[in-house]
C-alpha positions in Angstrom: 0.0 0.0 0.0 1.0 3.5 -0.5 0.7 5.9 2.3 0.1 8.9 2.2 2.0 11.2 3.8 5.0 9.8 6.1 5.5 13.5 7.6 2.4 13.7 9.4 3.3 10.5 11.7 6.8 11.9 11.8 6.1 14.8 13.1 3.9 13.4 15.5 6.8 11.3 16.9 9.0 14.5 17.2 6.5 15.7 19.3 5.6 12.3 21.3 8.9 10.6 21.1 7.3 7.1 22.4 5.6 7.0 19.3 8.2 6.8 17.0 9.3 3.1 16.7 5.4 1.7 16.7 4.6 4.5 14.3 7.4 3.3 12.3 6.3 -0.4 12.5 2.9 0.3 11.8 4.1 2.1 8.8 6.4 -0.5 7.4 3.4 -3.2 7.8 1.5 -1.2 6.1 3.1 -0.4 3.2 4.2 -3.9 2.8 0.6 -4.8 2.5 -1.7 -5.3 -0.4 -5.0 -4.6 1.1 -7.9 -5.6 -1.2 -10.9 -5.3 1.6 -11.3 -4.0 5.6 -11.3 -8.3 6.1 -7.7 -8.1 4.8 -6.7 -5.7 7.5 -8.5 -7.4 10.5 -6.5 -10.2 9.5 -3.1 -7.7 10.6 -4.7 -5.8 12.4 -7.0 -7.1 14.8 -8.2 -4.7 16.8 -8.7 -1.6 14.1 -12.0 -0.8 13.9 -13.6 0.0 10.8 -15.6 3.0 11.0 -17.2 3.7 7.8 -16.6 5.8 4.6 -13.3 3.6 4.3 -12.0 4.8 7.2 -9.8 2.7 9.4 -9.1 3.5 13.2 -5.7 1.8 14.7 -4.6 1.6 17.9 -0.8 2.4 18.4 1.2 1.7 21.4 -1.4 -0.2 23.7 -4.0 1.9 22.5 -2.2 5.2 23.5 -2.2 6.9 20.6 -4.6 6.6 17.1 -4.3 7.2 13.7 -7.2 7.5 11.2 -6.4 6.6 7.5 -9.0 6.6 4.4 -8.2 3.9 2.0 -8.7 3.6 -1.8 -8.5 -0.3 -2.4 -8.4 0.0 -6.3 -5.5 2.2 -6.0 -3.9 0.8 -2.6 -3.8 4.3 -1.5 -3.8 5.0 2.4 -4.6 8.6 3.2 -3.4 9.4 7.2 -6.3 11.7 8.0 -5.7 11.5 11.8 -2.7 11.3 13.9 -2.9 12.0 17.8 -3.6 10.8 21.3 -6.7 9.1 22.6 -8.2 12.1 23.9 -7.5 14.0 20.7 -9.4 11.2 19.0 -12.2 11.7 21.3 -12.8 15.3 20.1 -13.3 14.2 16.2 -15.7 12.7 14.3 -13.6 9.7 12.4 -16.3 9.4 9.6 -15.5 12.4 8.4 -12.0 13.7 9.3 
């Protein structure tokens, strides 16, 4: 998959330095992957939670921080919409970030 864009998780991590290597992880999974349905990423990830309009919620670091990607399966395009802490999550509406 291509993501789209690297430098919004990076500079979350400059800013949360504990997020840097599961940021980094997550990113590497991810772009290694070739995501063809939501089934496809339960199967990685199992506890992102599919919200709707192709958007994808994951939990990184035990659930510490989120980030909320649209996906375009025909094109295997992931859009980061969201990067930030749980209770910066809280405050949006992940269905339409």
């Amino acid at each position: 998959m291509r993501i789209i864009a690297k430098k919004v998780l990076r500079e979350f991590w400059q800013l949360h330095a504990d997020a840097e290597i599961p940021l980094k992880t997550w990113h590497k999974i991810v772009e290694k992957s070739d995501w063809k349905t939501t089934h496809d990423i339960k199967k990685i990830f199992g506890d992102a939670s599919i919200v709707g309009s192709n958007r994808i919620v994951f939990n990184i670091k035990g659930n510490k921080y989120r980030i909320v990607v649209y996906i375009v399966f025909q094109v295997r395009k992931v859009f980061i919409r969201f990067v930030g802490t749980h209770s910066e999550y809280d405050k949006i509406d992940a269905k339409t970030v």
